[in-house]
Every structure is written in C-alpha cells, then in structure tokens.
N, CA, C and O atoms as a DFTB+ gen file, in Angstrom:
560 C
 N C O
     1  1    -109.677     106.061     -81.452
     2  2    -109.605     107.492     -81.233
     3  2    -110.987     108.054     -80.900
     4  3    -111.292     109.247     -80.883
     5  1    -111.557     107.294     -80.710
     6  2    -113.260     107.715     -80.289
     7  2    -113.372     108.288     -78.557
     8  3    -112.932     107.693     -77.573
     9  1    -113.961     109.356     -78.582
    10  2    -114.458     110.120     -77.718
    11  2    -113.607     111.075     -77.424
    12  3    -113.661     111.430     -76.246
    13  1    -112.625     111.769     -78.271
    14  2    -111.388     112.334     -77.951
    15  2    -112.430     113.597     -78.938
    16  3    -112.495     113.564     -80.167
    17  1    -113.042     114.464     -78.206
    18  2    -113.528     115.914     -79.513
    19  2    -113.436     117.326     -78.015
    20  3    -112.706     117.671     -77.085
    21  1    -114.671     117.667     -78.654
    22  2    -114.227     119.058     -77.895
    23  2    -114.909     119.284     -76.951
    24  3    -114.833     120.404     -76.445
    25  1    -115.678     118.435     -76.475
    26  2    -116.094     118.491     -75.077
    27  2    -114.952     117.690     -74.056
    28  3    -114.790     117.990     -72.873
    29  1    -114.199     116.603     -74.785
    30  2    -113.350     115.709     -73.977
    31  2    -111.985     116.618     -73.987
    32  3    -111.321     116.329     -72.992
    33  1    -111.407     117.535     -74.717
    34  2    -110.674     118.429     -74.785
    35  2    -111.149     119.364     -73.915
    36  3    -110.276     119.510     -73.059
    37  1    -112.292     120.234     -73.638
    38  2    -112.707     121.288     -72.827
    39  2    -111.931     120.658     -71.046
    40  3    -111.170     121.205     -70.248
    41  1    -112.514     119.507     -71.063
    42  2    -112.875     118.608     -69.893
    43  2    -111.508     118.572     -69.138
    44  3    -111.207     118.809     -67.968
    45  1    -110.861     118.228     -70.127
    46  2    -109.043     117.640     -69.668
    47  2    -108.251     119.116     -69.145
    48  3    -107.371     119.310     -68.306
    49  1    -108.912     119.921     -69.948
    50  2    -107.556     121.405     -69.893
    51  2    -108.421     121.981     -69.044
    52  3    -107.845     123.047     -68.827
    53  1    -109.723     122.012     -68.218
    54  2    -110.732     122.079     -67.028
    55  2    -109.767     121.809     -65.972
    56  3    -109.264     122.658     -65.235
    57  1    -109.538     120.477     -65.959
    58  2    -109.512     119.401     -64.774
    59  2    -107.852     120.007     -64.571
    60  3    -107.059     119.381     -63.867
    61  1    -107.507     121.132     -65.190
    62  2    -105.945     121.346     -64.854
    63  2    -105.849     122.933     -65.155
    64  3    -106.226     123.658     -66.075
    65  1    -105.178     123.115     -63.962
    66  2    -104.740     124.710     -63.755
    67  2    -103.177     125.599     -64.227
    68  3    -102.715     126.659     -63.804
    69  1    -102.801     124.886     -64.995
    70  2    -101.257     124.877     -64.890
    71  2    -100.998     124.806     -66.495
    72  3    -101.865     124.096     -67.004
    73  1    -100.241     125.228     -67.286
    74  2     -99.952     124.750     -68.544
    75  2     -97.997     125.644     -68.776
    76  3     -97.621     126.780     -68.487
    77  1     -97.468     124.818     -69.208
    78  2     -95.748     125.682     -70.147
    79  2     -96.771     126.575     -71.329
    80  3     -97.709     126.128     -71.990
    81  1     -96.304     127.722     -71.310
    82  2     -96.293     128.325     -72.429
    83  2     -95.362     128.627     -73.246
    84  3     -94.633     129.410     -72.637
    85  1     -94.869     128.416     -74.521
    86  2     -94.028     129.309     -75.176
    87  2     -94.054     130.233     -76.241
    88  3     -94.757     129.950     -77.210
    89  1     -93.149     131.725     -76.234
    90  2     -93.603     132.581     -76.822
    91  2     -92.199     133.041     -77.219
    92  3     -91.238     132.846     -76.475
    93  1     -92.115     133.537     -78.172
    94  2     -90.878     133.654     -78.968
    95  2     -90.322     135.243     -79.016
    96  3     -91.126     136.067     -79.452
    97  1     -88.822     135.787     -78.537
    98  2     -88.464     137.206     -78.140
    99  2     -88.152     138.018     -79.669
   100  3     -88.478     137.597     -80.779
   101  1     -87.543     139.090     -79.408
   102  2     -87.378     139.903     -80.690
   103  2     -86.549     139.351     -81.508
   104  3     -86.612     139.547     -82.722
   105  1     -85.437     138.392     -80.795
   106  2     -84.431     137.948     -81.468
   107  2     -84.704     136.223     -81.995
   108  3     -84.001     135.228     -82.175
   109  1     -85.774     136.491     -82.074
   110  2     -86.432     134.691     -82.623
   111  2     -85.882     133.867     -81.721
   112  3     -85.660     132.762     -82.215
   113  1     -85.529     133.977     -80.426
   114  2     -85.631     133.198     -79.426
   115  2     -86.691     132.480     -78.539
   116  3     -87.406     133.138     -77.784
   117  1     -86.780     131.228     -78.628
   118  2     -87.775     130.990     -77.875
   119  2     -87.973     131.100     -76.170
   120  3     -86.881     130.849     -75.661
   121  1     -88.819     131.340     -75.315
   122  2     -88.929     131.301     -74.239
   123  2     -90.025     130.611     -73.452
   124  3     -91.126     130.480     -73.986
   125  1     -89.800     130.136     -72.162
   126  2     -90.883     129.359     -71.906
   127  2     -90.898     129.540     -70.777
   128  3     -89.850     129.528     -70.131
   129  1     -92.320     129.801     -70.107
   130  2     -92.699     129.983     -68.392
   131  2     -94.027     129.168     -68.177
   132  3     -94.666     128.610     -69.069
   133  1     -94.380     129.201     -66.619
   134  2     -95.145     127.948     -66.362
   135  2     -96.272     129.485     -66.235
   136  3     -95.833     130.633     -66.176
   137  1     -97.889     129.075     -66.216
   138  2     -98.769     130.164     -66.051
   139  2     -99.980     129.292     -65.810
   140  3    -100.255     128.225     -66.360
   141  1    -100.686     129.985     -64.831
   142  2    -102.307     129.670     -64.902
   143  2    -102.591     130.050     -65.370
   144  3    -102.180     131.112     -65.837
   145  1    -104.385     128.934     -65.834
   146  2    -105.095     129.091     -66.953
   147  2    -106.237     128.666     -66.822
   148  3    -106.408     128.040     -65.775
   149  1    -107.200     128.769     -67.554
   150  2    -108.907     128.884     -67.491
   151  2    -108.850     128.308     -68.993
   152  3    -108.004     128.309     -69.886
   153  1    -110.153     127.820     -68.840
   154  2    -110.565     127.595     -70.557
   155  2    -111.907     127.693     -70.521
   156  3    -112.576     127.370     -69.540
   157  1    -112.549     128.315     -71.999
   158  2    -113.686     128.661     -72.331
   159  2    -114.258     127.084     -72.818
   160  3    -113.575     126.059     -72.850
   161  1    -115.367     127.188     -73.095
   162  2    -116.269     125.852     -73.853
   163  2    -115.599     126.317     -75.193
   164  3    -115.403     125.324     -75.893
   165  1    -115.271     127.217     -75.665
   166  2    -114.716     127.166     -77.092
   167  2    -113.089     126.848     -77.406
   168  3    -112.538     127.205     -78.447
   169  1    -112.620     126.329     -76.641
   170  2    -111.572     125.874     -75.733
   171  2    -110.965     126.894     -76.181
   172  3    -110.283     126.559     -77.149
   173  1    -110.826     128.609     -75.815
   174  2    -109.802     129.385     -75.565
   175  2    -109.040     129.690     -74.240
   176  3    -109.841     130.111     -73.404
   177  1    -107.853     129.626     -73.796
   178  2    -106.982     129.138     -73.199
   179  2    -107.298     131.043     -72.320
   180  3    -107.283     131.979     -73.120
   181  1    -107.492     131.319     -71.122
   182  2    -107.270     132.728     -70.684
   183  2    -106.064     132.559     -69.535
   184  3    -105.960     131.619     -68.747
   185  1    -105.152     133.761     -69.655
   186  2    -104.323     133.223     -68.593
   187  2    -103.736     135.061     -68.234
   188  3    -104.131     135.918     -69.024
   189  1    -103.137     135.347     -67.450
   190  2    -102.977     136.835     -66.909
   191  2    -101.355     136.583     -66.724
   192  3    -101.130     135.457     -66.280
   193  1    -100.507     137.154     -66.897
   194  2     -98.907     137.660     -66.795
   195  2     -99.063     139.686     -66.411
   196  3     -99.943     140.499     -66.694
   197  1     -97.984     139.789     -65.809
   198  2     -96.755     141.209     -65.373
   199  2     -96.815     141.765     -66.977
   200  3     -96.877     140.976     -67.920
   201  1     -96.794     142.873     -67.105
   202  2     -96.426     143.849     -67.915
   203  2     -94.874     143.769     -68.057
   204  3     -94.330     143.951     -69.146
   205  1     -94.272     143.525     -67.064
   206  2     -92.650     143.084     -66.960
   207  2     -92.026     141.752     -67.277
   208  3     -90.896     141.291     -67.122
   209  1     -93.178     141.283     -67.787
   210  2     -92.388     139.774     -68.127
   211  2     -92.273     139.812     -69.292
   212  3     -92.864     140.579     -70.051
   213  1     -91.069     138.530     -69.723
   214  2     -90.637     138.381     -70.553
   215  2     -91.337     138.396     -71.514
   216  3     -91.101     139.202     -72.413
   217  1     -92.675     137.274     -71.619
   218  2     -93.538     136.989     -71.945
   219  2     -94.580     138.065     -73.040
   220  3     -94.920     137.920     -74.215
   221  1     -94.882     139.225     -71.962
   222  2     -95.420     139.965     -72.346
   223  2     -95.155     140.786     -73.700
   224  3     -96.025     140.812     -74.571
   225  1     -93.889     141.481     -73.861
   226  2     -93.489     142.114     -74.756
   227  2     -93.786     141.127     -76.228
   228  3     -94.378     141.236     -77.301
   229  1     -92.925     140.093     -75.454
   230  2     -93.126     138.731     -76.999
   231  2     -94.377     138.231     -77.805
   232  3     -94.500     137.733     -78.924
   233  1     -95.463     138.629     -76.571
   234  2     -97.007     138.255     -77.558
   235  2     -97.381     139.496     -78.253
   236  3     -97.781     139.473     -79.416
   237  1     -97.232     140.835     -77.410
   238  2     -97.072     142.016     -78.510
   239  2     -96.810     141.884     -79.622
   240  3     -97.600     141.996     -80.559
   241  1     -95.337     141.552     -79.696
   242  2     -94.606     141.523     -81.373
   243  2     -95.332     140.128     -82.205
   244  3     -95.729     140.130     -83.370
   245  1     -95.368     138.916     -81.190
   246  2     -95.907     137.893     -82.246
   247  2     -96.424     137.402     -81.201
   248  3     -95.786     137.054     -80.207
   249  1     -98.098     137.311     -81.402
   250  2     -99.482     136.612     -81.186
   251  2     -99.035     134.824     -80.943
   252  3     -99.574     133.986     -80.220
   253  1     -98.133     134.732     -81.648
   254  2     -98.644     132.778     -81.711
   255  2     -97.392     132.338     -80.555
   256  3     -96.349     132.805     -80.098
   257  1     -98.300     131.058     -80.424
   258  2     -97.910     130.406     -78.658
   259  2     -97.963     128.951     -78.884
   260  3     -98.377     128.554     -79.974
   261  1     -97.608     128.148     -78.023
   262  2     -97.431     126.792     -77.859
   263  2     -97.704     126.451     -76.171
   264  3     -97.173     127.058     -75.240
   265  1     -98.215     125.852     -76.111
   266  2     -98.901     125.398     -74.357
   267  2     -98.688     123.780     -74.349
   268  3     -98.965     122.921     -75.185
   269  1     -98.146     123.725     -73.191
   270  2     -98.239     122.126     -73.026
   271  2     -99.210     121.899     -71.468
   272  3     -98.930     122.323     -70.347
   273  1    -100.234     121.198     -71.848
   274  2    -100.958     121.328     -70.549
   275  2    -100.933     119.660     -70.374
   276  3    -101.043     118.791     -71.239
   277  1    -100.750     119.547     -68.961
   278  2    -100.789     118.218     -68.143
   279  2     -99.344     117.514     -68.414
   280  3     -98.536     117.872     -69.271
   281  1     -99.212     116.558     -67.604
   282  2     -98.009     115.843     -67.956
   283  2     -97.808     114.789     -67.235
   284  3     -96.825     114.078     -67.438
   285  1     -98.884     114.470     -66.091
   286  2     -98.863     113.607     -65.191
   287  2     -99.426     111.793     -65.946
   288  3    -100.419     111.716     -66.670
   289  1     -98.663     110.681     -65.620
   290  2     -99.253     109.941     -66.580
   291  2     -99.196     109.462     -67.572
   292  3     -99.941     108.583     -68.007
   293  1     -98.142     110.053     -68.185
   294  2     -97.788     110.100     -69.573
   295  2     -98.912     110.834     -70.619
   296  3     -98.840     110.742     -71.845
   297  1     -99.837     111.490     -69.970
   298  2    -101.324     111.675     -70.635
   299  2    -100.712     113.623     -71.047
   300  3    -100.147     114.324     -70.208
   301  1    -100.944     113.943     -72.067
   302  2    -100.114     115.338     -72.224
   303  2    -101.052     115.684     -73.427
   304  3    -101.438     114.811     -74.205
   305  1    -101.458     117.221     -73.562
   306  2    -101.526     118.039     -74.642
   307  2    -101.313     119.116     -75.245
   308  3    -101.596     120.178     -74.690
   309  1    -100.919     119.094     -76.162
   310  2    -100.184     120.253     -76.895
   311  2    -101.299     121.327     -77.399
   312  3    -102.439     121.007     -77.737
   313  1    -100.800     122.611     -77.394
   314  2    -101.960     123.478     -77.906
   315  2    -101.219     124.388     -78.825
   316  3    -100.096     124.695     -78.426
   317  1    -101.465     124.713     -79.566
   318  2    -100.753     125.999     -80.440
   319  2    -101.781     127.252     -80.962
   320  3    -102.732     126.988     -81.699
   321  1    -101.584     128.215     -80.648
   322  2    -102.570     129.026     -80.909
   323  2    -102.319     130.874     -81.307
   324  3    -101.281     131.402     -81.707
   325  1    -103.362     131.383     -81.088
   326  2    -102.899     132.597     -81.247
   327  2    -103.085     133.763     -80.104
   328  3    -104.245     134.176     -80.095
   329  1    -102.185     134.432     -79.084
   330  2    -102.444     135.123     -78.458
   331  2    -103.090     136.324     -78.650
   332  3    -102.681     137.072     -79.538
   333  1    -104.441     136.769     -77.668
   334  2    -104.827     138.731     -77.833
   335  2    -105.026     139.024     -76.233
   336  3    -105.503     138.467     -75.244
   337  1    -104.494     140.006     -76.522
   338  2    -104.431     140.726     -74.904
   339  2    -105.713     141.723     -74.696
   340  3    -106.068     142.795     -75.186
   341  1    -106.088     141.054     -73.975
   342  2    -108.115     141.538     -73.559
   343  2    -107.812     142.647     -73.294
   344  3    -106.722     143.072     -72.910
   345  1    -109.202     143.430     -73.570
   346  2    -109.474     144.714     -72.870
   347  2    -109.032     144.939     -71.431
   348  3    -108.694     143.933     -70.806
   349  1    -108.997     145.846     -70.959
   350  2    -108.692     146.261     -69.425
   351  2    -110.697     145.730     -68.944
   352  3    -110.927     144.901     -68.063
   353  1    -111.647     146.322     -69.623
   354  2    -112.921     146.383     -69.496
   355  2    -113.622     144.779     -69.066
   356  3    -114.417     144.494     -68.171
   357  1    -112.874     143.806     -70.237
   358  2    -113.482     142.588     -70.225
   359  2    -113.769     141.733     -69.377
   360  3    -113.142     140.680     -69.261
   361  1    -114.605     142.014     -68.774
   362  2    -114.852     140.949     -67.611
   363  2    -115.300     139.838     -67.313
   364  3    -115.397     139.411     -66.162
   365  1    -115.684     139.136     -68.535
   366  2    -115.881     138.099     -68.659
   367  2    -114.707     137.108     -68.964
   368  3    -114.615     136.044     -68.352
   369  1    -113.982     137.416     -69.745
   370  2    -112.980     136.463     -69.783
   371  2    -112.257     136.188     -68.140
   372  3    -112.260     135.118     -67.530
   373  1    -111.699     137.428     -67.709
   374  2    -111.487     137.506     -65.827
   375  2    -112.224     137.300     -65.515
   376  3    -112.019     136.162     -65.094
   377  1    -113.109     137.511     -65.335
   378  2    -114.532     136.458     -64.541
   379  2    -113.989     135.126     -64.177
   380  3    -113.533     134.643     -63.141
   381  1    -114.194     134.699     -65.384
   382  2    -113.644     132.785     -65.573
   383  2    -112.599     132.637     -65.291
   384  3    -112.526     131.598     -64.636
   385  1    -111.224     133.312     -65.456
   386  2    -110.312     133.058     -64.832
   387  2    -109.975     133.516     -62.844
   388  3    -109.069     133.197     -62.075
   389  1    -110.960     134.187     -62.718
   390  2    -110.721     134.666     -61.168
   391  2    -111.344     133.462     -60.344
   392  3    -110.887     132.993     -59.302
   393  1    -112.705     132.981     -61.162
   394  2    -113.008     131.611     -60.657
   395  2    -112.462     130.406     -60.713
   396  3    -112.878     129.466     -60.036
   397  1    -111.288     130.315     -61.686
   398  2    -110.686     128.966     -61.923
   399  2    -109.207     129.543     -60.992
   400  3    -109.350     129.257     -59.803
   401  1    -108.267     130.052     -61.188
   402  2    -107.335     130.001     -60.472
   403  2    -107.234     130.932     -58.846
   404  3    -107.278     132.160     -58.771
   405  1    -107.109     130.083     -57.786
   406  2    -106.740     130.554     -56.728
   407  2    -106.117     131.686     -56.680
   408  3    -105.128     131.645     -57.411
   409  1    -106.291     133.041     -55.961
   410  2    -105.781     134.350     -55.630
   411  2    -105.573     135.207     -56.386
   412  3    -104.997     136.243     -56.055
   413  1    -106.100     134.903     -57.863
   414  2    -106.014     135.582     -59.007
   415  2    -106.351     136.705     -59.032
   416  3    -105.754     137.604     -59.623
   417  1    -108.030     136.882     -57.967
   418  2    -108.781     138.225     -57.915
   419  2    -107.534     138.940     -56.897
   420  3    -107.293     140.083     -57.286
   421  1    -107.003     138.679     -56.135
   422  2    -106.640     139.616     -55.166
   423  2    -104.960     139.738     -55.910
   424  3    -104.416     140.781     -55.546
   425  1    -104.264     139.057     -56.659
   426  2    -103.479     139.504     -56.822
   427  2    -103.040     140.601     -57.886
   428  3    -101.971     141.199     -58.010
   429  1    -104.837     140.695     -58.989
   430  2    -105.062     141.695     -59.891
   431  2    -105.389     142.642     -59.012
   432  3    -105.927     143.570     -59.617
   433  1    -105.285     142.919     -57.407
   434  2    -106.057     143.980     -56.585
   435  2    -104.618     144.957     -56.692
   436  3    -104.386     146.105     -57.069
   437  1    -103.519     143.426     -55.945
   438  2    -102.237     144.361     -55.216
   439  2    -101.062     144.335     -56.278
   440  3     -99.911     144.758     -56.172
   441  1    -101.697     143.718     -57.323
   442  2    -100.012     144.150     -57.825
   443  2    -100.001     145.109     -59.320
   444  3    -100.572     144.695     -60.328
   445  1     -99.477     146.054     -59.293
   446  2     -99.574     146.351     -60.593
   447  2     -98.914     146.056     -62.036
   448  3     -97.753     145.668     -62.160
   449  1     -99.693     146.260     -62.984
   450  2     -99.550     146.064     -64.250
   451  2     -99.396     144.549     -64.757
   452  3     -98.485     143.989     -65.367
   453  1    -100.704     144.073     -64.244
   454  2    -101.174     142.816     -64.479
   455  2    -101.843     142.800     -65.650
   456  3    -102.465     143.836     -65.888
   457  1    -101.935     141.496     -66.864
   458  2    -102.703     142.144     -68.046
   459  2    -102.924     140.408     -68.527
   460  3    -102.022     139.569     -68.512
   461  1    -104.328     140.169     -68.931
   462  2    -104.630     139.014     -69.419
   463  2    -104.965     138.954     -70.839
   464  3    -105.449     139.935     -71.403
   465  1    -104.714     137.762     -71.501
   466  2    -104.374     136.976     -72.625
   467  2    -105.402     136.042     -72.748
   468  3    -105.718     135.202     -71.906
   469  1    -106.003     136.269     -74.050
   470  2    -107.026     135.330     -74.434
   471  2    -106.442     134.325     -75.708
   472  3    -106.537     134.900     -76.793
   473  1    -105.879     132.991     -75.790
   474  2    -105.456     132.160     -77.036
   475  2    -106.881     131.494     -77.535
   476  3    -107.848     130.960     -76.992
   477  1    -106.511     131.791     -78.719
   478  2    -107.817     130.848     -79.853
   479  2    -106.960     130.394     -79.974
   480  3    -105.864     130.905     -79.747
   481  1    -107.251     128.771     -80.552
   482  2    -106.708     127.284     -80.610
   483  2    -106.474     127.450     -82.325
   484  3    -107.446     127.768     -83.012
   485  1    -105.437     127.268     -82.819
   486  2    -105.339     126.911     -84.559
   487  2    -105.012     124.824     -84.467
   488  3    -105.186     123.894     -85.255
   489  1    -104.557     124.940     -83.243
   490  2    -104.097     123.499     -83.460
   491  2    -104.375     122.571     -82.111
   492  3    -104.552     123.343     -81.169
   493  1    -104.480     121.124     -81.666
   494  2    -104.602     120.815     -80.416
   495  2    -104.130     119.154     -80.837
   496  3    -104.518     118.673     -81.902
   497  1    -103.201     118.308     -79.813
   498  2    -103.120     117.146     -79.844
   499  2    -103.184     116.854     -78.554
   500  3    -102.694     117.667     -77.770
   501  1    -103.747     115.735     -78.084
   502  2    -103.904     114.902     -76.786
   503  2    -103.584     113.487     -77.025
   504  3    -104.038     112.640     -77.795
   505  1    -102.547     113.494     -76.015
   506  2    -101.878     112.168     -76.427
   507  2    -101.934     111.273     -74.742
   508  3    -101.744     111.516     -73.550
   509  1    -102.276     110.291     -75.525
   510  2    -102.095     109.139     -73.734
   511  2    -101.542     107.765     -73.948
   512  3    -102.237     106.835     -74.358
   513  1     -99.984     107.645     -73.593
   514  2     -99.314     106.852     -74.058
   515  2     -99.656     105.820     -73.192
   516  3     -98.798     104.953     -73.028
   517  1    -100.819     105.701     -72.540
   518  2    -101.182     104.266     -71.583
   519  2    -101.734     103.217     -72.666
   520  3    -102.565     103.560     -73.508
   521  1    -101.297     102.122     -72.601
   522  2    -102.008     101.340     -73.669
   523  2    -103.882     101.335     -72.839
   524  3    -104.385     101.303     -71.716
   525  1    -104.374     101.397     -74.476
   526  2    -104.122     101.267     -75.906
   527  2    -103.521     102.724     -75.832
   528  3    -103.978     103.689     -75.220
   529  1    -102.588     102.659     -76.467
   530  2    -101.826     104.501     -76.963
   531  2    -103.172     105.219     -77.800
   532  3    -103.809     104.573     -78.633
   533  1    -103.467     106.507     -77.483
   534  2    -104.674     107.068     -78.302
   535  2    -103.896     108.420     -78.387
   536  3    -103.422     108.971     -77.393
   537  1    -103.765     109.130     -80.240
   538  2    -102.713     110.568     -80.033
   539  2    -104.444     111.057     -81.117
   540  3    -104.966     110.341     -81.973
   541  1    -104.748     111.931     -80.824
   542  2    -105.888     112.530     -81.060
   543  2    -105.519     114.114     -81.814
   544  3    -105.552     114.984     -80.943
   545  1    -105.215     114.626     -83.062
   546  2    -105.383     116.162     -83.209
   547  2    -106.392     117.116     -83.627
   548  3    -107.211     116.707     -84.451
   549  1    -106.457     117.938     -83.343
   550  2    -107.860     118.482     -83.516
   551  2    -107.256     119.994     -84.317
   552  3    -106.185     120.474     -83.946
   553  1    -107.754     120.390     -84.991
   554  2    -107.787     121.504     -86.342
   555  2    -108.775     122.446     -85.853
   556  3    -109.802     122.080     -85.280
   557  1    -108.419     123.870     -86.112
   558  2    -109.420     124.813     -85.947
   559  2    -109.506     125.928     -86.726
   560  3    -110.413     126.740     -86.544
C-alpha cells in the first residue's frame, strides 16, 4: 500500500475531469448525476450545477455526498464528503475550476443560475484491482 497518500490522491482525481456524484432528496432518496470537477492540493473536490437541478436543492437540505471518480481499468475511487455552496464572490475556488474544465467560464457567462460547490473529504478509498490488488483509505 505504499505510495498511495495525498499527493498520489491529489494526482489521480487531477488526471480526471469527470466524477458520479450522489446526493440524497427530501424523501431520503438517493440520486445520482455525472458532473465536472477540479481538485484543490487539499483534495477538495469543486464542481458547479443549475439552481434547477435536482442536485441542488438536496445539498441545501443535506451537505454530505459520495463521488466516484475514474473507472477506467478497474482503477476507481470513492470519495465521501461534505458539500458548501461558495460564495457568488469566490474566485478562487472558480478560478481552478474554469481552468480545469472546458467551457466552464463561458457557460457561467450564458446560462443562468449557475452555482458552485466546494466538498471537504471526511473519507477517500482508491482501489486498483490490477494485480498486485492495492485498496488504499484515507481518513480526514
């Protein structure tokens, strides 16, 4: 399990633009949509959704999330964390995400009621079922 920490975690959820999120509705239903995403060196997950999505209302009522990022490979990691919906002001977190995902800046131009999401990590596993199998979790 050696070399699996948080620079090799930063690195992996880097090298990928794409993650499932799931976020749970009023009626303790779960739901799940595909979303771009950015990650900080402190591996917080930033990603932007519609004011009209499903999504949205559900991190309102409850903050905590589940992300599955990568899947190609058998190589996959799980994230569980806690959602906050950034300032309108914050530009640093959009910063990093306008630079990591394609058309991001222009589609926060033309569409309205766009609103981004910052997850802190409570939990993280990276698993790569290629022999040697290595399942790695990380605590936060």
């Amino acid at each position: 399990m050696r070399g699996v920490n948080k620079q090799f975690i930063y690195d992996f959820i880097k090298s990928r633009s794409l993650a499932v999120i799931s976020t749970v509705n009023e009626k303790a239903m779960p739901e799940a949509a595909l979303i771009g995403i950015a990650v900080t060196p402190k591996l917080e997950i930033i990603f932007d959704t519609a004011n009209i999505s499903r999504k949205h209302p559900n991190l309102l009522q409850n903050p905590a999330v589940a992300l599955v990022i990568g899947w190609d490979n058998d190589i996959t990691l799980q994230y569980e964390g806690t959602a906050t919906q950034l300032p309108d002001h914050d530009d640093q977190y959009k910063q990093l995400y306008f630079d990591t995902i394609k058309g991001a800046r222009e589609r926060s131009q033309t569409l309205h009621g766009i609103v981004y999401f910052k997850i802190s990590p409570h939990w993280i596993r990276y698993c790569n079922y290629n022999p040697p199998v290595m399942i790695k979790e990380l605590m936060f």
